[in-house]
N, CA, C and O atoms as a Tinker XYZ file with bonds, in Angstrom:
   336  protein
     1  N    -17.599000   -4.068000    2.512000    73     2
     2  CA   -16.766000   -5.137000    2.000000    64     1     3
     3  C    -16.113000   -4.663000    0.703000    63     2     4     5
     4  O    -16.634000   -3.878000   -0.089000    81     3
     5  N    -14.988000   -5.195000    0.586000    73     3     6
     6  CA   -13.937000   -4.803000   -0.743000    64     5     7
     7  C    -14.414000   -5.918000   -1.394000    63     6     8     9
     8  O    -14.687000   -7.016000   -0.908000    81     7
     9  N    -14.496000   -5.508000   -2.640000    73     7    10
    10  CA   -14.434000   -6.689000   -3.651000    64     9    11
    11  C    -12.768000   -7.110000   -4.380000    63    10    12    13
    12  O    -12.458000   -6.310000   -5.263000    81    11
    13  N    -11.983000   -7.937000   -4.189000    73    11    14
    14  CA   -10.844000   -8.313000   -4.158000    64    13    15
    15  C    -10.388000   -9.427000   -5.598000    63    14    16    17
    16  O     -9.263000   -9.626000   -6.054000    81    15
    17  N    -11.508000   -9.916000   -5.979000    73    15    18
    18  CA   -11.232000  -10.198000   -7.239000    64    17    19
    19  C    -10.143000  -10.290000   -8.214000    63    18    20    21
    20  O     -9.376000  -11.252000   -8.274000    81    19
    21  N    -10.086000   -9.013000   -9.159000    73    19    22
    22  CA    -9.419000   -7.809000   -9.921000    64    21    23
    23  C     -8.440000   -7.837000   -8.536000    63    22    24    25
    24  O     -9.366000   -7.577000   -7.768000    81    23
    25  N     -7.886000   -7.893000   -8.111000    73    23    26
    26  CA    -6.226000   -7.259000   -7.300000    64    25    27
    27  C     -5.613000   -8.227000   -7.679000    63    26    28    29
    28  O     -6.013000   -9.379000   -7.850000    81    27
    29  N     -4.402000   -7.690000   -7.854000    73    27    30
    30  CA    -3.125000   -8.362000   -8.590000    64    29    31
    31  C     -2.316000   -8.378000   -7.510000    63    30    32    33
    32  O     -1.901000   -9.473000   -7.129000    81    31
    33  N     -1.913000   -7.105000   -6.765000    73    31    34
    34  CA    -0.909000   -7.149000   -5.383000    64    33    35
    35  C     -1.782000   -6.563000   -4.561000    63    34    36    37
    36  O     -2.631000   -5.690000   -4.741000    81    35
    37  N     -1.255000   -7.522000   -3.113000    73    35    38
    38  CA    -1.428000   -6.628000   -1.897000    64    37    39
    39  C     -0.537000   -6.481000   -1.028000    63    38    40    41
    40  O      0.095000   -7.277000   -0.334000    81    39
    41  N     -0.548000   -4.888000   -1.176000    73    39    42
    42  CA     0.593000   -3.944000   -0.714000    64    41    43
    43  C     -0.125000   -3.627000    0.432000    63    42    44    45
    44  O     -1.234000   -3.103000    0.537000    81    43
    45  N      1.051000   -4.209000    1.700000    73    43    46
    46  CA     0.698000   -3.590000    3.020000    64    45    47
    47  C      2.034000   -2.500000    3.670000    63    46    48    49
    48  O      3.146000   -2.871000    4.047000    81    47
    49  N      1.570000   -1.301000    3.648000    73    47    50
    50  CA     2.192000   -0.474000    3.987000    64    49    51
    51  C      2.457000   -0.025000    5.491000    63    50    52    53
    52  O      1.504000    0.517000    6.051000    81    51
    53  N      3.681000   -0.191000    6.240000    73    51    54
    54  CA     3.389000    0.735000    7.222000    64    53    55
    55  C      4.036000    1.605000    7.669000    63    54    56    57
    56  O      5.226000    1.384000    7.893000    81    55
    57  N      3.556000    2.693000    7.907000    73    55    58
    58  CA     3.647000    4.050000    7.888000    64    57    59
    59  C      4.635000    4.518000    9.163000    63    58    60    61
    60  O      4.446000    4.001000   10.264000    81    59
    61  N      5.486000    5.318000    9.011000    73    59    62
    62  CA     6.671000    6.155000    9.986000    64    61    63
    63  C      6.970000    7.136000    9.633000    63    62    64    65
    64  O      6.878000    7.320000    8.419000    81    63
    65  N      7.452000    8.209000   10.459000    73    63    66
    66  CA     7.541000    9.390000   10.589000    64    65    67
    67  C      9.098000    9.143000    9.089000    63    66    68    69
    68  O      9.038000    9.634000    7.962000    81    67
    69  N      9.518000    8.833000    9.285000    73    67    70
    70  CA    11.146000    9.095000    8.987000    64    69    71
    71  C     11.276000    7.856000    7.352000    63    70    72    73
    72  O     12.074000    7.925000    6.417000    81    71
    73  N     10.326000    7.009000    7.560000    73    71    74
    74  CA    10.359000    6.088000    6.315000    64    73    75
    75  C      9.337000    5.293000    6.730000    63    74    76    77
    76  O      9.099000    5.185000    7.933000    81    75
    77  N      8.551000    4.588000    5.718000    73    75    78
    78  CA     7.556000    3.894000    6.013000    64    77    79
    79  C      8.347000    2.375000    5.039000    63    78    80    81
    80  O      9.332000    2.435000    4.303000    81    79
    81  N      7.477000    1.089000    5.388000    73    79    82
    82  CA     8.134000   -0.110000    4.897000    64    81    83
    83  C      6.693000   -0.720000    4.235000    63    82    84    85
    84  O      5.618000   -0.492000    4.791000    81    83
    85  N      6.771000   -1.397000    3.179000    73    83    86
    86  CA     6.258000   -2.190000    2.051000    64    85    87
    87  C      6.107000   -3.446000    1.883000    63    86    88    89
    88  O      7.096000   -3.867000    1.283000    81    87
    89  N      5.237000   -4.418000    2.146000    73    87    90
    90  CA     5.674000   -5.573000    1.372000    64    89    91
    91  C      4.380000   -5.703000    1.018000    63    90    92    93
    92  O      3.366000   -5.220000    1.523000    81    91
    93  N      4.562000   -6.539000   -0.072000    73    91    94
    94  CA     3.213000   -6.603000   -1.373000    64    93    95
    95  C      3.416000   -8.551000   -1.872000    63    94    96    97
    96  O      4.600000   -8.878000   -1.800000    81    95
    97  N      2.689000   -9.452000   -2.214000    73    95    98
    98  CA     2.370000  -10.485000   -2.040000    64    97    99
    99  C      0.960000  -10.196000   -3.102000    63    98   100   101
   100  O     -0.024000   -9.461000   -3.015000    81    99
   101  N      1.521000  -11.325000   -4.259000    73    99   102
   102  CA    -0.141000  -11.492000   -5.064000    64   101   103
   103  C     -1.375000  -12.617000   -4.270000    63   102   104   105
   104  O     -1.210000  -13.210000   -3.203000    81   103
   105  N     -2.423000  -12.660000   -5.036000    73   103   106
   106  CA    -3.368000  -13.687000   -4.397000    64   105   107
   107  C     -2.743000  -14.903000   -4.022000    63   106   108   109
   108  O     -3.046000  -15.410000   -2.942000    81   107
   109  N     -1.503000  -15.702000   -5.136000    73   107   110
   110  CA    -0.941000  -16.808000   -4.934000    64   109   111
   111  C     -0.056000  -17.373000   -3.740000    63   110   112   113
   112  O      0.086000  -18.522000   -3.322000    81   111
   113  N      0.561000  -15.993000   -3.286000    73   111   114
   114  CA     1.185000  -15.783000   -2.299000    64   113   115
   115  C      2.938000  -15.632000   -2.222000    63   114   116   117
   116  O      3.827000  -15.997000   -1.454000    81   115
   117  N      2.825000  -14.804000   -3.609000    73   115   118
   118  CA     4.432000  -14.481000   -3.878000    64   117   119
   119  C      4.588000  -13.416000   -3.578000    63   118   120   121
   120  O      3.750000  -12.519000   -3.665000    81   119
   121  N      5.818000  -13.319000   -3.124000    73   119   122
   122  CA     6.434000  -11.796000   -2.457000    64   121   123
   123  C      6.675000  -11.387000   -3.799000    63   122   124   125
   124  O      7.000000  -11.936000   -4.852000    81   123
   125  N      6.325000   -9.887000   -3.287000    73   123   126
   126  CA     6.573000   -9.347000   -5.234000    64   125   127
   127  C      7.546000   -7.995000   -4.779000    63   126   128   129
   128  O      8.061000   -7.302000   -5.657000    81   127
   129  N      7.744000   -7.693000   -3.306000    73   127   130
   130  CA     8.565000   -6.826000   -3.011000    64   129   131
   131  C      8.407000   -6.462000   -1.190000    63   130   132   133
   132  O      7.323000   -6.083000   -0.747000    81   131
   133  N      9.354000   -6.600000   -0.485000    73   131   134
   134  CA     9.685000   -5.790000    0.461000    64   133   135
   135  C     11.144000   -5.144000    0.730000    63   134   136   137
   136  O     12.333000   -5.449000    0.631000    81   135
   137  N     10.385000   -4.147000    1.101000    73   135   138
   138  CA    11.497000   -2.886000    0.959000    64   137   139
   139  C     10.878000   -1.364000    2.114000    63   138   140   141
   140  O      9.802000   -0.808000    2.336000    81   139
   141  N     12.525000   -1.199000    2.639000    73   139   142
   142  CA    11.670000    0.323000    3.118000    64   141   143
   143  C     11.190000    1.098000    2.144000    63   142   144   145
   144  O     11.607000    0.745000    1.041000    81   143
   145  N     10.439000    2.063000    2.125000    73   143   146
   146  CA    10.327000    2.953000    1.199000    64   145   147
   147  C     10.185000    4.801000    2.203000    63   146   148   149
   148  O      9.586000    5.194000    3.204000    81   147
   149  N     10.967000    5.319000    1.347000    73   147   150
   150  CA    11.075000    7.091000    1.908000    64   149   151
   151  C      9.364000    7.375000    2.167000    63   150   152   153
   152  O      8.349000    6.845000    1.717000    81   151
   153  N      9.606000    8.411000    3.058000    73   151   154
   154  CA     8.442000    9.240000    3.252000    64   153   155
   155  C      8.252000   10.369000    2.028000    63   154   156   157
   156  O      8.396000   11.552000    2.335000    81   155
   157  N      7.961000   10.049000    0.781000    73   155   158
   158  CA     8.044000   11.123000   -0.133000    64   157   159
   159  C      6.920000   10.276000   -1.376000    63   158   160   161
   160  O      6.977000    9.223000   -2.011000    81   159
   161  N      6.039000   11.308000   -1.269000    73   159   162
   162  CA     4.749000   10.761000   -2.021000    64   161   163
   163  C      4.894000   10.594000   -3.678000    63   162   164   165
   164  O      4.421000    9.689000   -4.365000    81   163
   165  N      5.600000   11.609000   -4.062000    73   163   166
   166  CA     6.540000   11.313000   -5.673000    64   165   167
   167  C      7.099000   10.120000   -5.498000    63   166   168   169
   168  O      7.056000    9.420000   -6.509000    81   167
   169  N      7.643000    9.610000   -4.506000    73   167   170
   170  CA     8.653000    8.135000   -4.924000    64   169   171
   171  C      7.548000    7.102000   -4.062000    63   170   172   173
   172  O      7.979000    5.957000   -4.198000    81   171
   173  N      6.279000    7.094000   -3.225000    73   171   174
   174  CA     5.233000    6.325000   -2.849000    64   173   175
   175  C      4.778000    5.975000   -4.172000    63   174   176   177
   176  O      4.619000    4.794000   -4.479000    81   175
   177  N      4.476000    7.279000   -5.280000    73   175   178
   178  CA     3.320000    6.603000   -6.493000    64   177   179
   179  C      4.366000    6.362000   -7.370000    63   178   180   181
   180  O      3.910000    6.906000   -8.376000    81   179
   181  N      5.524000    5.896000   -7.715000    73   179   182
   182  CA     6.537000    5.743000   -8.402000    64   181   183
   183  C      6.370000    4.189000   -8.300000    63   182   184   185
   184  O      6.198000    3.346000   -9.180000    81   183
   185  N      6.480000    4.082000   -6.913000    73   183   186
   186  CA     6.318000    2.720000   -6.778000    64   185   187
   187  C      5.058000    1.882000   -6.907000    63   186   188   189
   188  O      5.077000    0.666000   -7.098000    81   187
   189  N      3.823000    2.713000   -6.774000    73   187   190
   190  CA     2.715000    2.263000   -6.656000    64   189   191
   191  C      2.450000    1.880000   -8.333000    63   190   192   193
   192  O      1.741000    0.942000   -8.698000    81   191
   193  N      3.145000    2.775000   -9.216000    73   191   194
   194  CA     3.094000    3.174000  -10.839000    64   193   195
   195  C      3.897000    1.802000  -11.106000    63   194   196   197
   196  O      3.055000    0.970000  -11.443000    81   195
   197  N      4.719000    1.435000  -11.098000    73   195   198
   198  CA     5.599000    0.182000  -11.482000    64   197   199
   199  C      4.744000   -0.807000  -10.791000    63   198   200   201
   200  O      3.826000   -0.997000  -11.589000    81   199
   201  N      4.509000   -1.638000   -9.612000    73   199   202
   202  CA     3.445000   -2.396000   -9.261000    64   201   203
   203  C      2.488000   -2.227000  -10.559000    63   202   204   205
   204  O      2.760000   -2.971000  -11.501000    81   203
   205  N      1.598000   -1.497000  -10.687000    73   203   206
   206  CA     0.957000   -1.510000  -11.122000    64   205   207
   207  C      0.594000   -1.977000  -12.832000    63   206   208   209
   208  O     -0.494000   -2.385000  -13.239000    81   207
   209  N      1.981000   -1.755000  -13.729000    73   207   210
   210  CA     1.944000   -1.619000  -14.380000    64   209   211
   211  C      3.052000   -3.024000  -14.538000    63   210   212   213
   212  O      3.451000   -3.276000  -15.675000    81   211
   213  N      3.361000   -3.606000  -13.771000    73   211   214
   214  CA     3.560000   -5.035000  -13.971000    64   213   215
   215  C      3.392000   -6.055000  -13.787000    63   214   216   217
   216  O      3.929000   -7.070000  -14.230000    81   215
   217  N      2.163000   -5.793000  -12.701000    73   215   218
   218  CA     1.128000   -6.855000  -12.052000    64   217   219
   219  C     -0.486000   -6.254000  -12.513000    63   218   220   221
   220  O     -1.419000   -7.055000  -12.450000    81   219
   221  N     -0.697000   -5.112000  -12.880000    73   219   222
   222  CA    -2.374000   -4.733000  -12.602000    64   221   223
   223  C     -2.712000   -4.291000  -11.213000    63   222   224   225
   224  O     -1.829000   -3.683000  -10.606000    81   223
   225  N     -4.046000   -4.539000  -10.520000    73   223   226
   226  CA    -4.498000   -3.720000   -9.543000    64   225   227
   227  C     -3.685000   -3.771000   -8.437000    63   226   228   229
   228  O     -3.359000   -4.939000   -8.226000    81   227
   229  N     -3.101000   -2.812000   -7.443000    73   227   230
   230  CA    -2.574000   -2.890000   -6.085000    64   229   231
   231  C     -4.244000   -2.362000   -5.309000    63   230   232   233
   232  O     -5.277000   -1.759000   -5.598000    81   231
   233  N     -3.437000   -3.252000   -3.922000    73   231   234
   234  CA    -5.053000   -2.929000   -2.990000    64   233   235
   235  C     -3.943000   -2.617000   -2.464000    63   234   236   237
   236  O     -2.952000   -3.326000   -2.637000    81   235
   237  N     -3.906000   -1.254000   -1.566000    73   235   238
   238  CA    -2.738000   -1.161000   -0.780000    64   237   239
   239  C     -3.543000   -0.868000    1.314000    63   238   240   241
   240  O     -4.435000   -0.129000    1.730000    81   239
   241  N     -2.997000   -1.468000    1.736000    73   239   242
   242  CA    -3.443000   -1.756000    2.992000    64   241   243
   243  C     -2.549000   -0.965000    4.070000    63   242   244   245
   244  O     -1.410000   -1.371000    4.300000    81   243
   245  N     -2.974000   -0.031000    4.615000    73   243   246
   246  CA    -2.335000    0.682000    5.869000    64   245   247
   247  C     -2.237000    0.917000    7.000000    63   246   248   249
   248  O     -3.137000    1.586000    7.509000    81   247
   249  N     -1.144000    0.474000    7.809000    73   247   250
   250  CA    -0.924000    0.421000    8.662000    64   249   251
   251  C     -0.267000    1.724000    9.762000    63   250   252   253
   252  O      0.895000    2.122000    9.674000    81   251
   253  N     -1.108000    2.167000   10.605000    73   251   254
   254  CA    -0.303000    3.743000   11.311000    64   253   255
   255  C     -1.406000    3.755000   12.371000    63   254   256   257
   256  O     -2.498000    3.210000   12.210000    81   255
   257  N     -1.047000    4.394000   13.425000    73   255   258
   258  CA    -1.561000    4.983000   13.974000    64   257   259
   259  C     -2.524000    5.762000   14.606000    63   258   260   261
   260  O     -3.210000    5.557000   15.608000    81   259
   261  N     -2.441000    6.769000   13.771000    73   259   262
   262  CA    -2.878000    7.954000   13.782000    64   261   263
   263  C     -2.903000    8.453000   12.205000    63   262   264   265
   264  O     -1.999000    8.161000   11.422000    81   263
   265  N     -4.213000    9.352000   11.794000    73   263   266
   266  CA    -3.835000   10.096000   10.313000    64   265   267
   267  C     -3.165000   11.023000    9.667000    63   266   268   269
   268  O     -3.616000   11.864000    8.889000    81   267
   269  N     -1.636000   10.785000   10.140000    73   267   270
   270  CA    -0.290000   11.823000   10.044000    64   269   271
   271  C     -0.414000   12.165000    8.713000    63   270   272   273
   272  O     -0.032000   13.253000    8.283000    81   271
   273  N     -1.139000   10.941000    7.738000    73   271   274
   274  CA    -0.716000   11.226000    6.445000    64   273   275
   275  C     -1.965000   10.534000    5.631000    63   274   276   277
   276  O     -2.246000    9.337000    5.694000    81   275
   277  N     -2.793000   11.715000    4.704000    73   275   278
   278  CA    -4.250000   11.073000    4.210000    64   277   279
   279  C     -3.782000   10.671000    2.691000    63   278   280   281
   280  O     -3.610000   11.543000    1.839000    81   279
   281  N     -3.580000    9.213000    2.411000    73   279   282
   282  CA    -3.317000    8.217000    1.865000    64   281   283
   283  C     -4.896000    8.788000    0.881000    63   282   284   285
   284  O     -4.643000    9.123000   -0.277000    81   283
   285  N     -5.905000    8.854000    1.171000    73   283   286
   286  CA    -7.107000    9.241000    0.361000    64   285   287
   287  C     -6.881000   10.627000   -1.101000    63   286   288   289
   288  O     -7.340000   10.706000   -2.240000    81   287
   289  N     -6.162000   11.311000   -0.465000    73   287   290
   290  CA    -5.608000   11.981000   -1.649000    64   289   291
   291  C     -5.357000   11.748000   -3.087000    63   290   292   293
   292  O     -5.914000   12.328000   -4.019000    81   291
   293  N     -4.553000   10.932000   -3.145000    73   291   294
   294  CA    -3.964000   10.175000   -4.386000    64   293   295
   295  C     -4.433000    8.842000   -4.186000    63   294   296   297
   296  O     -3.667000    8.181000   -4.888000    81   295
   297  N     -5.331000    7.959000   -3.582000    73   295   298
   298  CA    -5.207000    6.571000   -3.920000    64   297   299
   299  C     -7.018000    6.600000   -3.102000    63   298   300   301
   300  O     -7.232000    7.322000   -2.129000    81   299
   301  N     -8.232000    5.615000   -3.777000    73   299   302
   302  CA    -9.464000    5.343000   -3.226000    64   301   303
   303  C     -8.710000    4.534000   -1.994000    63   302   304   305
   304  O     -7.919000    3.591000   -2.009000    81   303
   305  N     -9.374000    5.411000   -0.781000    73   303   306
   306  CA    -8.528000    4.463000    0.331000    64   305   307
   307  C    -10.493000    4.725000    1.363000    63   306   308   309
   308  O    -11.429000    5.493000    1.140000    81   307
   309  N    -10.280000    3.684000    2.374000    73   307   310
   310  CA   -10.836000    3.069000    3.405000    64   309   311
   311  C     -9.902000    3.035000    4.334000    63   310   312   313
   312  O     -8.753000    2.614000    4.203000    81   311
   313  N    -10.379000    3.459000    5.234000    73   311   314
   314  CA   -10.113000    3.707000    6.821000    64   313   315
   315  C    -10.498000    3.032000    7.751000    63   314   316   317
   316  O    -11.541000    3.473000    8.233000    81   315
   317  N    -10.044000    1.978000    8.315000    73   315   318
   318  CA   -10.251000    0.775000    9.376000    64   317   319
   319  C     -9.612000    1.115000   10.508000    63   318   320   321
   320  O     -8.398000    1.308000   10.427000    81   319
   321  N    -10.087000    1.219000   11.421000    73   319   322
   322  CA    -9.801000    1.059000   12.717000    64   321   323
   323  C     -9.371000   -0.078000   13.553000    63   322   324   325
   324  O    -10.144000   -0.757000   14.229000    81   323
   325  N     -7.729000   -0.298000   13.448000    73   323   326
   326  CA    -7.176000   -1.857000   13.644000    64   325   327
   327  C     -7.476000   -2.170000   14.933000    63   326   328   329
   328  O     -7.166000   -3.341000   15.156000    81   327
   329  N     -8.097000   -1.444000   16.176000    73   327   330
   330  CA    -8.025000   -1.199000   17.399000    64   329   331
   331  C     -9.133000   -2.265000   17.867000    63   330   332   333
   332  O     -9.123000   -3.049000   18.816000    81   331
   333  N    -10.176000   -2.002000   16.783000    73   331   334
   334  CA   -11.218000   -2.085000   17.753000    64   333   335
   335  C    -11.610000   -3.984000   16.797000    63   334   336
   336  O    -12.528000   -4.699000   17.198000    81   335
């Protein structure tokens, strides 16, 4: 279990070869942004860096496939299996 508390946005991401898309919503339930966003991890934490730094914690939630791309790198991530 996540402790969810402390989160300011939740950013649900989902993931594509060619561009992945964003939308983020605080606890209250305000859109605080949707938008495509590029496949380019400099302009992923650019954005993750501004969120962050004008709301506080992002929980960012991902949506894909398959693990084309390990999100665990740069961000404490959990791996759910939407399937099952």
């Amino acid at each position: 279990m996540i402790d969810t508390r402390d989160v300011a946005v939740f950013l649900g991401l989902d993931v594509g070869k060619g561009e992945h898309h964003a939308t983020g919503m605080t606890p209250n339930g305000k859109q605080v942004v949707d938008k495509p966003l590029p496949n380019s991890e400099p302009k992923l934490r650019a954005v993750l860096d501004k969120l962050t730094a004008k709301y506080g914690r992002v929980l960012v939630v991902v949506d894909q496939r398959s693990r084309r791309a390990d999100f665990g790198r740069f961000l404490r991530a959990k791996y759910v299996d939407g399937d099952s």
